[in-house]
C-alpha positions as CSV (number, residue, x, y, z in Angstrom):
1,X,-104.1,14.3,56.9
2,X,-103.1,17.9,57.5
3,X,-100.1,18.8,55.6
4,X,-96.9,19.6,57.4
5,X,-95.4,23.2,58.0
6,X,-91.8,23.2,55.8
7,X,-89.2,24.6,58.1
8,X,-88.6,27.6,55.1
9,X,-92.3,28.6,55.4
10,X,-92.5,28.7,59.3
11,X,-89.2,30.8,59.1
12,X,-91.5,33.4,57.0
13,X,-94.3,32.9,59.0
14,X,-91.6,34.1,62.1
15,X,-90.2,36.7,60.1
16,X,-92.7,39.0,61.8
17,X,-91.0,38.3,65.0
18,X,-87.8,40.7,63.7
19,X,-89.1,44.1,61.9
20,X,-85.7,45.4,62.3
21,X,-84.0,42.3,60.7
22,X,-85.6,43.4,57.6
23,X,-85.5,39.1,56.4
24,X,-81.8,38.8,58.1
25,X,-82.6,36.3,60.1
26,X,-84.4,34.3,57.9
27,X,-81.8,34.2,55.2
28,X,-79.4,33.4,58.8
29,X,-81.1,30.1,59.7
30,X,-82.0,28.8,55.7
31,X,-77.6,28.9,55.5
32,X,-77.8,27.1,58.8
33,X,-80.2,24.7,57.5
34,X,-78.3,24.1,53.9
35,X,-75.1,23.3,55.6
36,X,-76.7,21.0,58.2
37,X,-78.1,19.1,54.9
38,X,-74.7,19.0,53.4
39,X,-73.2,17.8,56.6
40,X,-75.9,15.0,57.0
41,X,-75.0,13.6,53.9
42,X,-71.0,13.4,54.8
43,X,-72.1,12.2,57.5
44,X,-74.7,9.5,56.5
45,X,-72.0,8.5,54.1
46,X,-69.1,8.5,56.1
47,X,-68.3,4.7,55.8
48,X,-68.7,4.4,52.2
49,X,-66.7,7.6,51.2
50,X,-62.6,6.8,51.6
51,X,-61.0,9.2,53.5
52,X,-63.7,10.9,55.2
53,X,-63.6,9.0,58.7
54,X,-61.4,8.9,61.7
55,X,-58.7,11.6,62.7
56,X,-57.1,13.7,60.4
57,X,-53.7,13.9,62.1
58,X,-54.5,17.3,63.0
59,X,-55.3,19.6,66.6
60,X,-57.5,21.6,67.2
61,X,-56.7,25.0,69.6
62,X,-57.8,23.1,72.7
63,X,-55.3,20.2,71.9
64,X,-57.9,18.0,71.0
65,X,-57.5,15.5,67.8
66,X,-59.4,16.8,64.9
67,X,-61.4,14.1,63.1
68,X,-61.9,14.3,59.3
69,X,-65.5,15.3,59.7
70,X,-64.6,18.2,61.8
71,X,-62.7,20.1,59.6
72,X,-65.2,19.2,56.5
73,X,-68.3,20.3,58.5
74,X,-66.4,23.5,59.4
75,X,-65.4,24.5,56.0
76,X,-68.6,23.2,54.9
77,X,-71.0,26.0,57.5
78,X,-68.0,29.0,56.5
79,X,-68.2,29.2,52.9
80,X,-72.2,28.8,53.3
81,X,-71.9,32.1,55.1
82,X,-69.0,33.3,52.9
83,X,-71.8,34.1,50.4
84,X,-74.2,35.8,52.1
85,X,-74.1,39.2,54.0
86,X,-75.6,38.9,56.5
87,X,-72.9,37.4,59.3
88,X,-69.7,39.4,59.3
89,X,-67.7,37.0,61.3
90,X,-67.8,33.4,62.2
91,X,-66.3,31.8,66.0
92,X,-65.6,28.4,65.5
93,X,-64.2,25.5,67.6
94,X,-62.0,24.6,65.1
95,X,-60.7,27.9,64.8
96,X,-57.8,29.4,66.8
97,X,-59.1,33.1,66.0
98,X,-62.1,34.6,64.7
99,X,-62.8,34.1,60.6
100,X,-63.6,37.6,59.6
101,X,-65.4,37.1,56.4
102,X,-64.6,39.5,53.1
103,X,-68.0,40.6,51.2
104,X,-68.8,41.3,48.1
105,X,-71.2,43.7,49.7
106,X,-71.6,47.2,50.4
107,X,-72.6,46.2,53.5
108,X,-71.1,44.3,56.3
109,X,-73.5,42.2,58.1
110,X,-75.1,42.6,60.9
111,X,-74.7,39.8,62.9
112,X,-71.9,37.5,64.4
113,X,-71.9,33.3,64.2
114,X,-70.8,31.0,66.8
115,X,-70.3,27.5,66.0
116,X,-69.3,24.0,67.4
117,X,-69.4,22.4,63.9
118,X,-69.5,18.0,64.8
119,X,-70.3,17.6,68.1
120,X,-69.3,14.4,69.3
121,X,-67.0,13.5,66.5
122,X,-65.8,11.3,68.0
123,X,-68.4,8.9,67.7
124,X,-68.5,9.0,64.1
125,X,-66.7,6.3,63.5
126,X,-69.2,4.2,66.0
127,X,-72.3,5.7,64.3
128,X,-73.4,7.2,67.9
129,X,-75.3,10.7,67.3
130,X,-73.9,13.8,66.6
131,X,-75.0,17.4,65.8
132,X,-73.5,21.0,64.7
133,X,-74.4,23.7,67.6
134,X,-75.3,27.1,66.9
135,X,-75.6,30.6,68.0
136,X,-75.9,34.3,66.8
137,X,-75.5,37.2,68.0
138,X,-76.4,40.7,66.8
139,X,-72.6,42.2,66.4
140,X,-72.3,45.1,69.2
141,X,-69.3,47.3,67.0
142,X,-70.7,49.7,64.3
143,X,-72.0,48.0,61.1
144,X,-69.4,48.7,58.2
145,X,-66.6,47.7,60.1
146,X,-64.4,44.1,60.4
147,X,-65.4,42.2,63.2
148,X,-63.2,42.2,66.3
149,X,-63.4,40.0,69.4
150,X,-65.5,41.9,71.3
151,X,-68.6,41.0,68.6
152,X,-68.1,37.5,70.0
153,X,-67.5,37.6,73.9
154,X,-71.4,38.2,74.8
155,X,-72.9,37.0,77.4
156,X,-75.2,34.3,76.4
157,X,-78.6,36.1,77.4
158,X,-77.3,38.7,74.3
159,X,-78.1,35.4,71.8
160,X,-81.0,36.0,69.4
161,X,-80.9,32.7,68.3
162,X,-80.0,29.4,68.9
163,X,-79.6,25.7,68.3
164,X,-78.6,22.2,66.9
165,X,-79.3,20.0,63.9
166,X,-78.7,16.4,65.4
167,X,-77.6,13.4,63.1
168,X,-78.7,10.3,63.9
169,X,-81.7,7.9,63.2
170,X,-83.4,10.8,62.1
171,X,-81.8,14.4,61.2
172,X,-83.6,16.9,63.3
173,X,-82.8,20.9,63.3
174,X,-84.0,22.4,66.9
175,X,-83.9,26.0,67.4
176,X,-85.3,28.9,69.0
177,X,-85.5,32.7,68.2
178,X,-86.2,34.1,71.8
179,X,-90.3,32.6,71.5
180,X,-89.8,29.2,72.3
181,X,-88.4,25.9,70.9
182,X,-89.0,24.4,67.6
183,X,-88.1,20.7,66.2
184,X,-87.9,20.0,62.3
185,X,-87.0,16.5,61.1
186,X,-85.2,16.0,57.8
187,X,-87.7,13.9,55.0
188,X,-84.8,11.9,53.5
189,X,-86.7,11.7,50.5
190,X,-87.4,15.0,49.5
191,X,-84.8,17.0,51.5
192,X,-87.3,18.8,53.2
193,X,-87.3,19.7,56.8
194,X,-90.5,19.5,58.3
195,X,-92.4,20.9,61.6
196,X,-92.9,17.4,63.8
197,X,-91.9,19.4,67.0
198,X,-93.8,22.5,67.9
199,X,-93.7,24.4,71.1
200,X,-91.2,21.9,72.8
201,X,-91.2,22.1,76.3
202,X,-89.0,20.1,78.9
203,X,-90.7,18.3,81.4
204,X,-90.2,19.4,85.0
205,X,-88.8,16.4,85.9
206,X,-87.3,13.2,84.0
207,X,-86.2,9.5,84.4
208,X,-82.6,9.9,83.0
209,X,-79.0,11.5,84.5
210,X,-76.1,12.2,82.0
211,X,-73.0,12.0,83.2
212,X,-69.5,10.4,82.8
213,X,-69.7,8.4,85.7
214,X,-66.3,6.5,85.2
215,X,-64.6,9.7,86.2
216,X,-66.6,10.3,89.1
217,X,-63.9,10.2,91.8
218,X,-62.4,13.2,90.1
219,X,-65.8,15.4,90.2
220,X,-66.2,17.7,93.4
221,X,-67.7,15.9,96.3
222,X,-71.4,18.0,95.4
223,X,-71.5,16.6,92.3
224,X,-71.0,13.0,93.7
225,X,-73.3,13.6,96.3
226,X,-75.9,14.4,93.4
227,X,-75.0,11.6,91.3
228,X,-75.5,9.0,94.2
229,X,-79.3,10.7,95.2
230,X,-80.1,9.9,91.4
231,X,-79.5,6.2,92.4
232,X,-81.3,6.1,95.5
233,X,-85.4,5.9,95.7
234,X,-86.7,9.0,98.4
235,X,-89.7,6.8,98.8
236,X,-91.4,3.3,97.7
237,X,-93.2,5.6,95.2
238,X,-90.0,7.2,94.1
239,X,-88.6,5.1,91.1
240,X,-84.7,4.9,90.1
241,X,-83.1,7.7,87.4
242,X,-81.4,5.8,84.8
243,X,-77.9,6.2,83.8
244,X,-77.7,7.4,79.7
245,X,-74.7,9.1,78.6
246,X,-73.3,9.0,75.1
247,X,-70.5,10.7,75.0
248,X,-71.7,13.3,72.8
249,X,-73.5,16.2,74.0
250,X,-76.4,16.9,71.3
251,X,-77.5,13.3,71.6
252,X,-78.0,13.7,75.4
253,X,-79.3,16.7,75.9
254,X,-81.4,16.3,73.1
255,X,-83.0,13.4,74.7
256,X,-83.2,15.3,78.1
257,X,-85.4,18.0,76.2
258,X,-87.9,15.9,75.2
259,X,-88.4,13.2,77.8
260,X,-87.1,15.3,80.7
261,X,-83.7,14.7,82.4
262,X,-80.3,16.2,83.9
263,X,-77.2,16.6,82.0
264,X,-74.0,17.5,83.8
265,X,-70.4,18.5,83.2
266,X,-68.8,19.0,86.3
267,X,-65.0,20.5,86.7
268,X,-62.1,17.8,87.7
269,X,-59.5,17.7,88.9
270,X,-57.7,17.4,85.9
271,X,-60.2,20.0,84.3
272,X,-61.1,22.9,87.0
273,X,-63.5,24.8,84.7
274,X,-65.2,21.4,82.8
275,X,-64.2,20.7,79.4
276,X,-67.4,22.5,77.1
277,X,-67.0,25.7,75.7
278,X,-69.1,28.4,77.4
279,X,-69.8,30.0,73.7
280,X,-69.8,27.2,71.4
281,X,-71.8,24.4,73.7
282,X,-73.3,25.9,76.9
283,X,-74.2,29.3,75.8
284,X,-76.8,27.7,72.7
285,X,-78.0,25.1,74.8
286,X,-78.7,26.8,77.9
287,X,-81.0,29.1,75.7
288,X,-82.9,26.7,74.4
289,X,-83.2,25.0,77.5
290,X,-84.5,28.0,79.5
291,X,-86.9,28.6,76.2
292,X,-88.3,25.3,76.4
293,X,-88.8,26.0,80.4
294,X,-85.9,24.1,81.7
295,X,-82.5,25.7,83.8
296,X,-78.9,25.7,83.3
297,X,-76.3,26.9,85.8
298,X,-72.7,26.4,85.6
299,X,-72.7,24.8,89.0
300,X,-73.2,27.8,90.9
301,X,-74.9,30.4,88.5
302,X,-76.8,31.1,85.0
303,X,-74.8,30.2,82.8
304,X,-76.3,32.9,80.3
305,X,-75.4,35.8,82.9
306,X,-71.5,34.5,82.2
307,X,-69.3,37.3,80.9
308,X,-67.0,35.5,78.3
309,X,-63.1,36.1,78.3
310,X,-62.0,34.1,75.7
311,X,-63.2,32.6,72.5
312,X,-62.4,29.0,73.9
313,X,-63.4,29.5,77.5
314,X,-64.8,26.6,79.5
315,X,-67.1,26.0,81.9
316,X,-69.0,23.4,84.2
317,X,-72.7,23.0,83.3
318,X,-75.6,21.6,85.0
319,X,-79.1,21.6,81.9
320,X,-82.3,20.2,82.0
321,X,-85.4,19.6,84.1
322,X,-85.7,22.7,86.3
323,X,-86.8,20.5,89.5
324,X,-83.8,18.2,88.6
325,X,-81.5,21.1,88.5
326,X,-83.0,23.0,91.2
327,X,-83.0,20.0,93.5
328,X,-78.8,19.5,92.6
329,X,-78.6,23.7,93.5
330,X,-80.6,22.5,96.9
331,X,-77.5,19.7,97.7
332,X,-74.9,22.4,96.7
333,X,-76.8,25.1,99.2
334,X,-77.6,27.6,96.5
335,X,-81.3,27.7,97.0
């Protein structure tokens, strides 16, 4: 049996793919890749540590209650980064502003770190799947300096990397570097991440819709429209598109990515602009869809084109299957 390719020794064999990151981005993802372990493990554990499920009694800046798991994966991925120097600044979620991160260093990094720590937390306590999101960005103010705000609001085609380590019956870190998609599943036994996913590409086309179909008579009448072709056969050859939604976004677009399907977000009535966060949810995922050959829009347009306003702006989003996406743009008259 051929051995496997270790997730550190394909980050080497990539490091070629960056001459001017002089090993930056490798040292970027193995910090990613420590604090996913970490967080595993809280998480695995969760029901046998006191005090380490359910809500915290805490908000977050969106208003939202904070579960226990939040806060420890958060603090868990900032002081990983806290000792490197790599990232100079972290945008998190959790975090009202931006954490700008004191070195030790000469040097300040390089390089900027947007995070949605658990998402889907709120499923923890139901054991459903959940994942830390991830992006980074080259910093666009002069190396040396603090970070500011303006390192963080790029538009998402500025990423030069991205992705998610999902929890669930297996631990799986999926990311991308600009040259397509890569999936490494954790080895519980020797804490090892391992190559079991090269080259992933999203089929054109998929047997599944994600969506939150009980709040479907708030969604714009396009997106019903949508929903209710999904449910209806074009043809005797044409079979149905199955309903899966989860509730948490890693675990359903993950499954989207590799079996093919639509995920959608649409704006309410309650929530105009969706509830994800353009930088922290649809900016990473929308990169790694279009790297693995799929299409995300934010109902009308790419959402990596977006010019960001705001740390915690939201947006609609429409990801997966680019005949699936392409065919909702067809309903909504953009193509």
């Amino acid at each position: 049996m051929k051995r496997k390719i270790t997730l550190g020794e394909f980050i080497i064999q990539q490091q070629t793919e960056y001459p001017h990151a002089r090993g930056e981005m490798s040292q970027l993802l193995s910090a990613l890749m420590v604090s996913g372990k970490i967080i595993n493990k809280a998480v695995q554990h969760g029901g046998l540590n006191e005090g380490v499920l359910g809500a915290s009694g805490d908000e977050n800046v969106q208003g939202e209650t904070q579960q226990k798991l939040d806060i420890l994966a958060n603090n868990i991925i900032i002081e990983a980064f806290e000792q490197r120097q790599e990232v100079c600044g972290i945008a998190s979620e959790e975090n009202e502003q931006v954490v700008v991160l004191e070195k030790k260093y000469k040097e300040v990094g390089k390089y900027v770190l947007l995070i949605d720590p658990l998402d889907g937390s709120s499923n923890i306590d139901v054991t459903v799947s959940v994942g830390t999101i991830f992006a980074i960005y080259r910093r666009v103010t002069p190396e040396g300096s603090e970070a500011i705000l303006k390192d963080f609001l790029q538009p998402g085609l500025k990423q030069v990397a991205a992705g998610y380590i999902i929890y669930g019956s297996s631990t799986m870190m999926v990311y991308s570097t600009g040259n397509g998609v890569n999936g490494f599943t954790l080895d519980p036994s020797s804490g090892v991440f391992f190559l079991t996913h090269p080259n992933i590409r999203i089929p054109e086309t998929g047997p599944y819709y994600s969506v939150n179909e009980g709040k479907m008579h708030l969604f714009p009448k396009q997106y019903q429209d949508y929903i209710e072709s999904c449910k209806v056969p074009k043809s005797e050859k044409d079979s149905l598109v199955d309903c899966r939604y989860t509730g948490s976004l890693v675990a359903d677009f993950h499954r989207s990515l590799l079996k093919g399907g639509i995920y959608l977000y649409p704006p309410s009535t309650f929530h105009p602009n969706g509830k994800l966060r353009l930088l922290y949810e649809c900016n990473p995922l929308a990169f790694l869809c279009e790297q693995a050959g799929g299409k995300a829009i934010n109902g009308e347009g790419r959402v990596l084109e977006m010019q960001p306003t705001d740390l915690h702006q939201r947006a609609p989003l429409v990801i997966g299957s680019t005949k699936m996406v392409e065919q909702f743009e067809r309903m909504r008259g953009v193509v």
